[in-house]
N, C-alpha and C positions, 0 to 999 in steps of 0.2 A: 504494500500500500504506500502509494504517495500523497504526501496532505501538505497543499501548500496556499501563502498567504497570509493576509493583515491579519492577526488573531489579537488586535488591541490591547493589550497583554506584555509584560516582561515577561523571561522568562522565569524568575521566581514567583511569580503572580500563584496563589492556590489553585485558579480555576485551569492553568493548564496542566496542574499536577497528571490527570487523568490523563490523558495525552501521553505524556513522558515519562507514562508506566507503561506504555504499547508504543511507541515510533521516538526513535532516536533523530535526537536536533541537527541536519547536516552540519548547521554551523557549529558544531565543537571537536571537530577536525582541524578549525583553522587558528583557534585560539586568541584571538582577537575580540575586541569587542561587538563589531557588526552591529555597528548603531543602524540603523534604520529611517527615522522619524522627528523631525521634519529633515525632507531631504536639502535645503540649503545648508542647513547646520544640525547633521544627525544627534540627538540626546537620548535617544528610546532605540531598544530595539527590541520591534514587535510585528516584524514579519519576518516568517520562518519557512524551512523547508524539511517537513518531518518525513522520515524512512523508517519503514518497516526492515526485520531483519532477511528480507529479500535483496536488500540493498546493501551495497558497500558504498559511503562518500569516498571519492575520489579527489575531491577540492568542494572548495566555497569560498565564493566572493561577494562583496556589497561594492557593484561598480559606481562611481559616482555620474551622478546624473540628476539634474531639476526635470526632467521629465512627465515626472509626477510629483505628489506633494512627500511621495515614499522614496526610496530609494534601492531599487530592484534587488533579491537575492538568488544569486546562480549558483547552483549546486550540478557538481559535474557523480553521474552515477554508477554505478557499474551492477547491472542485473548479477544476482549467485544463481550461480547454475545450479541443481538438485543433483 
């Protein structure tokens, strides 16, 4: 499963505990903080890209961009084979 998106939320917030007892944060492969929100001057960061253990993170980045009011997260994946 891939679950991804604004989830208005840090990640220590309670409400996404449930979550990240089933799908692992791509972003903590990169160890960084991956601000997010507002994208002019990131403070939050509160969109994610969660992977089930289907997946291996391969990378993750927060490329900068005013695009949007956010600031995109790319998460590079690698399918496990069975």
């Amino acid at each position: 499963a891939i679950l991804m998106g604004d989830l208005n939320a840090e990640p220590t917030a309670l409400e996404l505990a449930p979550l990240f007892a089933r799908l692992h944060d791509a972003w903590s492969v990169n160890g960084e903080p991956g601000l997010t929100y507002p994208a002019e001057n990131p403070k939050k960061r509160i969109d994610y890209v969660l992977v089930s253990d289907q997946f291996r993170v391969r990378a993750a980045s927060v490329p900068v961009t005013v695009a949007s009011d956010h600031r995109p997260v790319v998460a590079e994946l690698v399918f496990r084979s069975r």
